[in-house]
C-alpha positions in Angstrom: -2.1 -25.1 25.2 -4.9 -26.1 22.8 -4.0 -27.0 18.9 -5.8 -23.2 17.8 -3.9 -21.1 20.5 -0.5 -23.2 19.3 -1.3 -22.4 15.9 -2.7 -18.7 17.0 1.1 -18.7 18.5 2.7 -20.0 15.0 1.1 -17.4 13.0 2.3 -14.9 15.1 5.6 -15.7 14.7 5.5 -16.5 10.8 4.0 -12.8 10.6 6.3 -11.0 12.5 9.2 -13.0 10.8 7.5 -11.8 7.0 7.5 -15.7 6.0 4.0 -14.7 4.2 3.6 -18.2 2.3 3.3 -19.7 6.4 1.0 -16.8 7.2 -1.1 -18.0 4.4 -1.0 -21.4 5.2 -1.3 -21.2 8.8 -4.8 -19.2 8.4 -6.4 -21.8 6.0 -5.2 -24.4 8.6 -7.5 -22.0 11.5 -10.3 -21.8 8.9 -10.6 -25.3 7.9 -10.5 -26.0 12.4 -13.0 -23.5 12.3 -15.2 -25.1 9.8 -15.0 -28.6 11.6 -15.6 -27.2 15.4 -17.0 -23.6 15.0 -16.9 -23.0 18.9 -13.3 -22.7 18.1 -13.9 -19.2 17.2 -14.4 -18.3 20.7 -10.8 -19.1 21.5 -9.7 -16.6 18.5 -8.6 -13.7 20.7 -5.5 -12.3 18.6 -5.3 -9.2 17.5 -2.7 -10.2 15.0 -4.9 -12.8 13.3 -8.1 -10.1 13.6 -5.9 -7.6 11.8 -5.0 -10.0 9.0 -8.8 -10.7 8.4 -9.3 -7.0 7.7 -6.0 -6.4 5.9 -7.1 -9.8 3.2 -10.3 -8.4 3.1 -9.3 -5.0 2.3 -7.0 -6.6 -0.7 -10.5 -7.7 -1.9 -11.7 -4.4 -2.1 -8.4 -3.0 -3.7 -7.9 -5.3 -6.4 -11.8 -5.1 -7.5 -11.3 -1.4 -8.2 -7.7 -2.6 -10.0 -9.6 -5.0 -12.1 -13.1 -2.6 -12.5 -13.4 -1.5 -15.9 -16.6 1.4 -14.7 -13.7 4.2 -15.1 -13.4 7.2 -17.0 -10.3 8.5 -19.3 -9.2 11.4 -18.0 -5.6 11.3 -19.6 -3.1 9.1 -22.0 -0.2 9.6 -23.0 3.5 7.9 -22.7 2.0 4.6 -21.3 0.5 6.3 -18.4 -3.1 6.3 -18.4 -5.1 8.7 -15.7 -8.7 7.9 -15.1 -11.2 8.8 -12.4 -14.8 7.7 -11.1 -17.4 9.1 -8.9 -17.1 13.0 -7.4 -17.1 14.3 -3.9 -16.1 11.9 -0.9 -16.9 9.1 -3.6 -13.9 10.2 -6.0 -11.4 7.6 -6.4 -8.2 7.9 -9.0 -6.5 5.2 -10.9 -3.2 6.0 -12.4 -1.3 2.7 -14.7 2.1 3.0 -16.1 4.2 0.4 -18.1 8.2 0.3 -17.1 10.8 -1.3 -19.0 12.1 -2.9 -15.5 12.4 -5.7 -13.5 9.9 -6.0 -10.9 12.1 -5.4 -7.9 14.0 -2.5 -8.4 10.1 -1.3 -9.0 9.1 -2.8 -5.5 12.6 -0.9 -3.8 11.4 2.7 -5.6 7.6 1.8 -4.2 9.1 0.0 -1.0 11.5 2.7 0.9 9.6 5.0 2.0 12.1 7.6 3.4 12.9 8.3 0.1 9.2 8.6 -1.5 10.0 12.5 -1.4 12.2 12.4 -4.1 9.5 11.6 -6.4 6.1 12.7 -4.9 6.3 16.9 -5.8 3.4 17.0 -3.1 4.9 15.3 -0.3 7.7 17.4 2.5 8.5 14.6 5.1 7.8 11.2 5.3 7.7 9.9 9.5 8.4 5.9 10.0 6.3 5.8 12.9 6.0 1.9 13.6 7.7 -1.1 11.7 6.1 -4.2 13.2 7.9 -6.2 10.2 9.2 -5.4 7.4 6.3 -6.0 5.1 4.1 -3.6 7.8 4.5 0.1 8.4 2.8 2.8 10.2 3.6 6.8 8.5 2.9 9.9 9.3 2.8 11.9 5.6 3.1 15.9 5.2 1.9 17.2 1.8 1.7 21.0 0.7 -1.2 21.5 -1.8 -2.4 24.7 -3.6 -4.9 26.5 -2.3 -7.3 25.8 -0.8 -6.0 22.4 0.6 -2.8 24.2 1.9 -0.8 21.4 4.0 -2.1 18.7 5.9 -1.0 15.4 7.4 -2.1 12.3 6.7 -1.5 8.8 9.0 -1.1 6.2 6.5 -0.4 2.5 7.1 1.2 0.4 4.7 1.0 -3.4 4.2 2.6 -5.3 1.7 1.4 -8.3 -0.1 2.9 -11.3 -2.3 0.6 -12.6 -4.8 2.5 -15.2 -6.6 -0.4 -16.3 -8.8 -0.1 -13.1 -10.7 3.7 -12.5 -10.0 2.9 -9.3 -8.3 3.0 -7.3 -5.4 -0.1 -5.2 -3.9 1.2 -2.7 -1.4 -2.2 -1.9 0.7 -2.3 1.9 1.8 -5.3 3.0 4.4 -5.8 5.7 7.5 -5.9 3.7 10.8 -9.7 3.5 11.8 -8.6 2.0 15.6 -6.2 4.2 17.8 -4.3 0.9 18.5 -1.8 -0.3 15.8 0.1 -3.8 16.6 0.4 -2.4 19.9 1.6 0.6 19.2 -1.3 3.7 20.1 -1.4 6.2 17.4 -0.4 9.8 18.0 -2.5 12.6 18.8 -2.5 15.7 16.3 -1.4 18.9 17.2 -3.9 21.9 16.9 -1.8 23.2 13.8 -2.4 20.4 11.8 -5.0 19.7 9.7 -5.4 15.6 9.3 -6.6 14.0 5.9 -7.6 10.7 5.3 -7.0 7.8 2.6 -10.4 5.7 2.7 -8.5 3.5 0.0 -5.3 2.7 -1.6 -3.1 0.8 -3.2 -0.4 0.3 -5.1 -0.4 -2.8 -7.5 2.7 -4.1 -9.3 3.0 -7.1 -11.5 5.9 -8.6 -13.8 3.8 -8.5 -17.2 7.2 -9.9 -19.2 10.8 -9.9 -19.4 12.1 -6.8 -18.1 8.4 -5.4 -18.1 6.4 -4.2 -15.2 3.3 -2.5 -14.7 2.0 -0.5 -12.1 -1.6 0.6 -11.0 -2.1 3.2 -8.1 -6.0 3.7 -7.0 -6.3 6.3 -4.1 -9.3 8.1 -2.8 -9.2 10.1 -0.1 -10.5 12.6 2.2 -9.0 16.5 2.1 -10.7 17.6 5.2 -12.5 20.1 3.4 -16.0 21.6 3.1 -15.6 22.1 -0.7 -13.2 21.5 -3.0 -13.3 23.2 -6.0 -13.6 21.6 -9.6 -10.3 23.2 -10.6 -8.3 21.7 -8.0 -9.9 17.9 -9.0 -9.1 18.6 -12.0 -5.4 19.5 -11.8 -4.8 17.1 -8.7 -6.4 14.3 -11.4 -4.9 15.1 -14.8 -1.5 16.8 -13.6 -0.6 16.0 -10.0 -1.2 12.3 -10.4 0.3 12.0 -14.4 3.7 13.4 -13.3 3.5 11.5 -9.9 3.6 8.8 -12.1 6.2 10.1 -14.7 8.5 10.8 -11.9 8.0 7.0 -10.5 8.9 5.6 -13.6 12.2 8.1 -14.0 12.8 7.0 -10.2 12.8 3.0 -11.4 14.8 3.5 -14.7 17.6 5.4 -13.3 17.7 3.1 -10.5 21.4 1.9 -11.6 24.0 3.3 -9.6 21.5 5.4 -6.8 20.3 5.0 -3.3 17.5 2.4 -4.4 20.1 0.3 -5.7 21.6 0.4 -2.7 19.5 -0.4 -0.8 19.1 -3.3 -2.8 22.1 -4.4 -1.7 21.7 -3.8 1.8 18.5 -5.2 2.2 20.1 -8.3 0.1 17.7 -10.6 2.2 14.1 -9.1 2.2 14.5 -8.3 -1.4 15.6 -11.8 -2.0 12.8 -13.0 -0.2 10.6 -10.6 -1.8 11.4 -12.1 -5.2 11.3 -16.0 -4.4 7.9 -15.3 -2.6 6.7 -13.4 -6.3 8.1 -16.1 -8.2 6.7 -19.2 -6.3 
């Protein structure tokens, strides 16, 4: 076995096994081969490593619209701010709250999705499709909307991300564009559903101070409709998304005592790791 397929193999394994800090370190140690003998790239068959390309590239993308400041106030109030940029299929939302909390009981109220109905008004069932680690998952959403979005599915892959640097965690949120997702094909829709799309998200939380976290969500997505009406922009934007946000932050402060602390418990290990990873 050549020294890129044996470190093509070890990368594998660190990604399936969540150890993110090898991930990391494995890929500069491929890039920096790459750089010395560039014919190595013709030995880079691995879908794994391809996908994490595209998954660090799309964090790129994510946190430039976190950091952007070309956005406009749409609503403030109770240290959640709402703001919006571009219309039509170019019309993104960026929602930011401040929590009196600890960053991972945040991460366990962001983190387990099965439960994400509890706190999204707009969302009936939540399907765990596939789980390739625990830092990777494939969904399969169900929202009702008003009229005239009525319900639609939605195929949504998650993907989170230590940054350590900024003692935060970005939680990457996109539609699969292949039909092939670690392996696993993704499932056809049935004639009575209508599929929507997320062309980006993300959502971004970082440890600002003691017992102080702050959370930006950026979304834009595609309805699968012709037209959508001002009205509903406007009341998706200023109220669906402010007491989305409300709700999350209820979620994290009554955490004490409820299923999220629970699972806390339970999930005593990837939460632990979770936290050393942050707080390298």
């Amino acid at each position: 076995m050549s020294n890129i397929k044996k470190l093509l193999e070890d990368f594998k394994d660190a990604l399936y096994s969540d150890n993110y800090p090898e991930t990391c370190r494995i890929h500069l140690e491929v890039q920096n081969a790459i750089i010395k003998d560039p014919k190595i790239l013709e030995e880079l068959h691995c879908a794994e490593y391809s996908s994490f390309i595209k998954e660090q590239n799309y964090m790129s993308l994510c946190l430039n619209y976190i950091q952007s400041e070309d956005w406009k106030l749409v609503k403030r109030k109770n240290n959640i701010t709402v703001e919006s940029r571009g219309s039509g299929n170019e019309f993104f939302t960026r929602c930011t709250v401040l929590i009196d909390a600890d960053i991972i009981p945040t991460l366990s109220v962001l983190s387990e999705i099965d439960l994400v109905t509890s706190w999204v008004d707009v969302l009936k069932e939540v399907e765990i499709l596939h789980e390739p680690s625990k830092l990777k998952k494939l969904t399969k959403y169900h929202f009702w909307f008003p009229w005239p979005l009525s319900d639609r599915q939605c195929l949504i892959s998650f993907n989170a991300i230590p940054m350590p640097d900024r003692r935060a965690m970005m939680i990457t949120m996109e539609t699969p564009e292949r039909n092939d997702y670690y392996g696993n094909q993704l499932p056809v829709s049935t004639s009575r559903e209508v599929m929507m799309r997320i062309k980006l998200g993300c959502l971004y939380s970082e440890q600002i101070g003691d017992n102080k976290t702050k959370i930006i969500f950026v979304v834009s997505a595609d309805g699968n409709i012709r037209f959508l009406p001002s009205w509903l922009v406007n009341y998706g934007t200023k109220t669906i998304m402010y007491y989305m946000m409300d709700a999350l932050r209820k979620k994290i402060m009554n955490i004490r005592g409820s299923i999220y602390e629970e699972r806390i418990h339970q999930k005593a290990d990837y939460y632990d790791m979770m936290r050393k990873t942050i707080f390298a």
